[in-house]
C-alpha positions in Angstrom: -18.4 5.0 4.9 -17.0 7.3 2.1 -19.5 7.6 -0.9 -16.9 6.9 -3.5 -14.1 4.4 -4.1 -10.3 5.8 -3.5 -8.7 6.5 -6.9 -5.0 5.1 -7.1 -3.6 8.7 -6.9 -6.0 9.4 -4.2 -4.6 6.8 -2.3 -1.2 7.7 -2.9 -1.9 11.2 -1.8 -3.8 10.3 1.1 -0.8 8.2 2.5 1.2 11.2 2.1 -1.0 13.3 4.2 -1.2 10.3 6.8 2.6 10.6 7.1 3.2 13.9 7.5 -0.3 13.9 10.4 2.3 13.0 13.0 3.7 16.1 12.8 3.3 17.8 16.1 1.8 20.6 16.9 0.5 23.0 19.8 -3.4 24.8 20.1 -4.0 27.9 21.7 -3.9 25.8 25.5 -0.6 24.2 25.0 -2.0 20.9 23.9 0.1 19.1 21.4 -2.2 18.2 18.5 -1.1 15.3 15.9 -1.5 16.4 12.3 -1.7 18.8 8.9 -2.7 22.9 9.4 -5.0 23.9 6.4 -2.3 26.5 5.4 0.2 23.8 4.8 -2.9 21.0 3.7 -4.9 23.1 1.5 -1.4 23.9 -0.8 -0.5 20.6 -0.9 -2.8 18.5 -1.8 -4.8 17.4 -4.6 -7.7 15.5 -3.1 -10.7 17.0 -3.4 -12.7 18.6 -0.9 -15.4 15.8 -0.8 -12.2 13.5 -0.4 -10.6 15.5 2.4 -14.1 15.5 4.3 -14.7 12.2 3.8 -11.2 10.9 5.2 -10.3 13.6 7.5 -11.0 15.3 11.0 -10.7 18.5 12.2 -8.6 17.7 15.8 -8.4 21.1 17.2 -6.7 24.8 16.4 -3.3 25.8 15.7 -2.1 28.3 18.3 0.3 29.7 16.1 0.3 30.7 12.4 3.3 31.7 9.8 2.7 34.9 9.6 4.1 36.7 6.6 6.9 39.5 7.1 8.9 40.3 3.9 9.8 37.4 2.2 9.7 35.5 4.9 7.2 33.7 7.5 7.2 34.0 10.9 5.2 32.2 13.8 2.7 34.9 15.4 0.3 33.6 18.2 -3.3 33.0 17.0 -6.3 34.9 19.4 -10.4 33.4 18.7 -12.0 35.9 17.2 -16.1 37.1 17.8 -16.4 35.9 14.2 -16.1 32.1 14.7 -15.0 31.9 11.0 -11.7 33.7 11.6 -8.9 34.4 13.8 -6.7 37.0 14.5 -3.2 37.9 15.0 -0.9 41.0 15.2 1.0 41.5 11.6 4.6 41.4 12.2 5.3 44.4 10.3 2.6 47.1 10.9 1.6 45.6 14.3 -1.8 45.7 13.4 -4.5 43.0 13.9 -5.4 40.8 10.6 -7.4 37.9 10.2 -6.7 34.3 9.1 -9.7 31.9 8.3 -10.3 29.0 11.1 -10.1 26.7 8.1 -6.9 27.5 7.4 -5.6 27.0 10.8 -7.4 24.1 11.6 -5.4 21.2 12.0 -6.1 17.8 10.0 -5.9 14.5 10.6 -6.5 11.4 8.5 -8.7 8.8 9.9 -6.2 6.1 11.0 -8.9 3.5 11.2 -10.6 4.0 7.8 -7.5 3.9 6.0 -5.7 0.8 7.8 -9.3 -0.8 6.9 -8.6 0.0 3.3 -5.1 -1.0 3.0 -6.2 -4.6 4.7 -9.0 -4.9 2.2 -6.2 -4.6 -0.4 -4.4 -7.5 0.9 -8.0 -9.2 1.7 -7.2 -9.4 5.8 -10.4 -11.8 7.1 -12.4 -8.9 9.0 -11.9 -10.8 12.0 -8.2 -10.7 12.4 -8.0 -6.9 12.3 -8.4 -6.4 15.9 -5.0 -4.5 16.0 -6.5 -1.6 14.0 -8.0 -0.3 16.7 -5.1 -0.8 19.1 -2.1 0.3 18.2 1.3 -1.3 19.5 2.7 1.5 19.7 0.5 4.9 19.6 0.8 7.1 16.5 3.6 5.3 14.4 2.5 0.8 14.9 -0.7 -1.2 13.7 -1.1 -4.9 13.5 -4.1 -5.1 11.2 -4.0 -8.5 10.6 -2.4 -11.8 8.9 -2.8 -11.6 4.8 -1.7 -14.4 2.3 1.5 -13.5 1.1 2.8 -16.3 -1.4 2.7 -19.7 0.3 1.9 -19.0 3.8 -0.5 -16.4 5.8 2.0 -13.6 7.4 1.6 -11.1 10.1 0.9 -7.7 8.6 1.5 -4.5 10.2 1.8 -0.4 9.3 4.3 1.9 10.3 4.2 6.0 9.6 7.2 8.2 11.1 9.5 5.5 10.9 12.1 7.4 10.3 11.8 9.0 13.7 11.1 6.4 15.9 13.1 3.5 14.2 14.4 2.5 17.4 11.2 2.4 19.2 9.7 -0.1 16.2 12.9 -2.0 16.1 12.8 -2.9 19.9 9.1 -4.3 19.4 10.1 -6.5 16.9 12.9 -8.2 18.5 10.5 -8.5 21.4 10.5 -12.8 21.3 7.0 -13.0 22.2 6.1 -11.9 18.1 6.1 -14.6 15.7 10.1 -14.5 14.4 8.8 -13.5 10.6 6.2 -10.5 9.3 5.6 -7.9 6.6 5.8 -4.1 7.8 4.0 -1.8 5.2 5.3 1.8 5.7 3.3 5.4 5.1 7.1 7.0 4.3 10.3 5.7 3.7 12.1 2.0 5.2 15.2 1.6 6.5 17.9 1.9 3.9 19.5 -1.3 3.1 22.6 -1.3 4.8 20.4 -1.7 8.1 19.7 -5.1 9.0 15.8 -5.5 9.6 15.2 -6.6 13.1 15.1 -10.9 12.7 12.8 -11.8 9.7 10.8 -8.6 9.1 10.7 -7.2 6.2 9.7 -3.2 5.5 7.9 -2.1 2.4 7.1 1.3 1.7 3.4 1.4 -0.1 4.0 4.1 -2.1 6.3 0.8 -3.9 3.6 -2.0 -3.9 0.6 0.0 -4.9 0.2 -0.6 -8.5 0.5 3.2 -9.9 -0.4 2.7 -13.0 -4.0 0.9 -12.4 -7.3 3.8 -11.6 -8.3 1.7 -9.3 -6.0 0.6 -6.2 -4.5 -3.0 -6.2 -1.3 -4.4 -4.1 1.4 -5.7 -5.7 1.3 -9.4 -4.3 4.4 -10.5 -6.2 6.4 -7.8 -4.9 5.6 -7.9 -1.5 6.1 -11.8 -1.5 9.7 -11.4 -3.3 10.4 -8.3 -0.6 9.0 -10.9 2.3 11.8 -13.8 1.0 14.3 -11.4 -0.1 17.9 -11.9 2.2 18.5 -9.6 5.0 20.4 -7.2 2.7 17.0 -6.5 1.0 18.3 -7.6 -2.6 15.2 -8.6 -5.0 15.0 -10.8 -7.6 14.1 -9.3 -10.9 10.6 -8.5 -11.5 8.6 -10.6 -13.9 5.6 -9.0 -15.5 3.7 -12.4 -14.7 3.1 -14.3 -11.5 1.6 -17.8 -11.1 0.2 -18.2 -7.2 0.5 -22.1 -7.1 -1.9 -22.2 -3.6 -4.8 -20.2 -5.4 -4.1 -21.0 -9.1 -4.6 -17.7 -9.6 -2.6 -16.1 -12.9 -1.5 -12.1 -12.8 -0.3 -10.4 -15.5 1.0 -6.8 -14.0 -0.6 -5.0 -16.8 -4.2 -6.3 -16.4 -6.6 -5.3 -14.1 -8.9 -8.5 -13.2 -6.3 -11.7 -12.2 -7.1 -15.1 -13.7 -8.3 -17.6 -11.3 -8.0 -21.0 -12.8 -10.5 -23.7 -12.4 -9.4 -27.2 -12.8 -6.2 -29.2 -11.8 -4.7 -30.1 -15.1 -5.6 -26.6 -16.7 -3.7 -25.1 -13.4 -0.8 -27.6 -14.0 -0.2 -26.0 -17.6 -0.1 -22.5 -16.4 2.6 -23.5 -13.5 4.4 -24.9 -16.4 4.5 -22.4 -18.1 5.3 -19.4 -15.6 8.1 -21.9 -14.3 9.4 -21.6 -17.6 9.1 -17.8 -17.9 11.2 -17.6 -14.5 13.7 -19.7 -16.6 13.8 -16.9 -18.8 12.0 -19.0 -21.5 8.4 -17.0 -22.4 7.5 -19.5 -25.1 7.2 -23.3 -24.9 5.9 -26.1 -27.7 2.2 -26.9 -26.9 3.8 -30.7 -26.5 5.7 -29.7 -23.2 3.0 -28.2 -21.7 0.5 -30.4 -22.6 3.0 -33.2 -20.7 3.3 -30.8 -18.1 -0.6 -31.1 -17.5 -0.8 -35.1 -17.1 2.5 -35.7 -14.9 1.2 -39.0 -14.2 0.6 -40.7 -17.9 3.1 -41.1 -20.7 0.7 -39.8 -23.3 -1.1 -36.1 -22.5 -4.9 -36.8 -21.8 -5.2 -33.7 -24.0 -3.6 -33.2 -27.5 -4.4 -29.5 -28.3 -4.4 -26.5 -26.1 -7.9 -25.8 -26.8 -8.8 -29.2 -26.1 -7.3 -28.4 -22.5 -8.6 -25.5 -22.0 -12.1 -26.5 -23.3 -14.8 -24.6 -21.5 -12.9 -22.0 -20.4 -14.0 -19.2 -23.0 -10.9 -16.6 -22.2 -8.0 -18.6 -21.5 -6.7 -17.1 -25.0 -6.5 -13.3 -23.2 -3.8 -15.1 -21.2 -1.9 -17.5 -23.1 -1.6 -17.0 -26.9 0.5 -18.5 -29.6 3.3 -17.2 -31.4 1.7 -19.6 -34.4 4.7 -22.2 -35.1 3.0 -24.2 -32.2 4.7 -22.2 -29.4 2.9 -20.6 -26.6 3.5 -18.0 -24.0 1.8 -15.6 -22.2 -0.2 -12.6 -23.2 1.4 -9.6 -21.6 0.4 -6.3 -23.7 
């Protein structure tokens, strides 16, 4: 397990480097080898080495190296060297032998199953549905890892990388009829643009999108992926709202806040609908009357007459909802 918690650009950077690990490339035997030579990684990259041990594997040698000749680069074979630490090649311009280090032609590769772990504990996939992460449906580029809850129902979840190369491959699986007709496909890279219809109800989100960037600390964008996941075939969204009310969990999230509200209590959770109904209406401040009503649907007179009387025993309800003082309320977005 790695000794410290992936930073949000960490994350970010190690998705890039997961992307561009499939990548072919041959070793010194002809073997094709899947992933990131140090010259290119080492340049590119601003994980640190702890970071880079941590989440990657050395998966063999390069057999060939870019070689510089002028301004340019050119492939030269690689030979092993005496001196494990090195290996040699013939310059292309004097002809004579020089020396690259082994680290810099060693070829990188991000461990698939340690991230795919870490992008389910994003979405909070049970541990027992993640069987897929070890199998992929298709090797290299397709995972299943698992079924998340994605607005109001539990939805197949899957990762993609290379998509843009094998689009035709992952477009044939899906239309395979023995998959469920709907799912969520997270992508490494880019998705399809959106003049290309999605195969049935899939729908593709690239992560670099629904990783909050802003947070340290990673977090999924729930609200986007569910509008993505219900958005028409053409992949138009809905405008996004800085709030989002999950009506299953009661659970409040303001985008700029770390830690999500989960609210306890049915007529306390019945307010906060109310009121991020509204917001969607466009309206981001109602009279304490309304939602007050809005808490006790079934009695003509509110069982509570102040907010604070509703929201009695819950000691940080005002870090969500404040008042704008003429007896208006809203939510606390800054």
């Amino acid at each position: 397990m790695p000794s410290k918690p992936l930073s949000t650009p960490s994350l970010l950077e190690l998705l890039d480097l997961f992307e561009r690990s499939s990548q072919p490339l041959t070793d010194a035997e002809g073997q094709r080898l899947r992933g990131v030579p140090g010259w290119d990684l080492f340049h590119r990259t601003s994980l640190s080495t702890r970071e880079l041990a941590e989440w990657t594997e050395c998966v063999g040698y390069s057999g060939c190296f870019p070689a510089p000749c002028g301004d340019e680069r050119v492939p030269v074979e690689l030979l092993e060297d005496s001196d494990p630490t090195r290996y040699r090649y013939r310059c292309p311009e004097t002809f004579r032998r020089k020396y690259v280090a082994a680290t810099d032609v060693a070829v990188y590769a991000v461990h698939v199953p340690m991230l795919l772990q870490f992008v389910s504990d994003l979405l909070d996939v049970p541990q027992a549905l993640r069987r897929g992460i070890e199998s992929p449906a298709i090797d290299g580029v397709l995972w299943k890892i698992g079924k998340a809850r994605i607005g109001a129902a539990h939805t197949d979840i899957w990762f993609v990388r290379s998509l843009a190369s094998c689009i035709e491959d992952v477009f044939r699986h899906f239309h395979s009829q023995t998959l469920p007709d709907q799912g969520l496909i997270l992508s490494s890279g880019v998705v399809p643009p959106d003049f290309v219809r999605p195969p049935r109800n899939y729908r593709f989100a690239s992560l670099h999108d629904v990783i909050v960037d802003y947070l340290p600390e990673p977090r999924m964008d729930i609200d986007l992926l569910h509008r993505i996941l219900s958005s028409p075939a053409d992949g138009t969204l809905r405008p996004v709202l800085p709030v989002h009310f999950d009506e299953y969990t009661h659970t409040l999230t303001i985008r700029s806040r770390t830690n999500p509200w989960h609210i306890k209590g049915d007529r306390q959770a019945a307010a906060v609908r109310y009121l991020y109904q509204q917001a969607c209406n466009g309206r981001w401040t109602v009279p304490a009357n309304e939602i007050l009503k809005a808490a006790s649907p079934d009695t003509e007179t509110p069982r509570s007459r102040r907010m604070q009387s509703l929201f009695s025993g819950n000691a940080f309800w005002e870090d969500y909802i404040v008042s704008d003082g003429n007896g208006q309320f809203g939510f606390q977005l800054d």
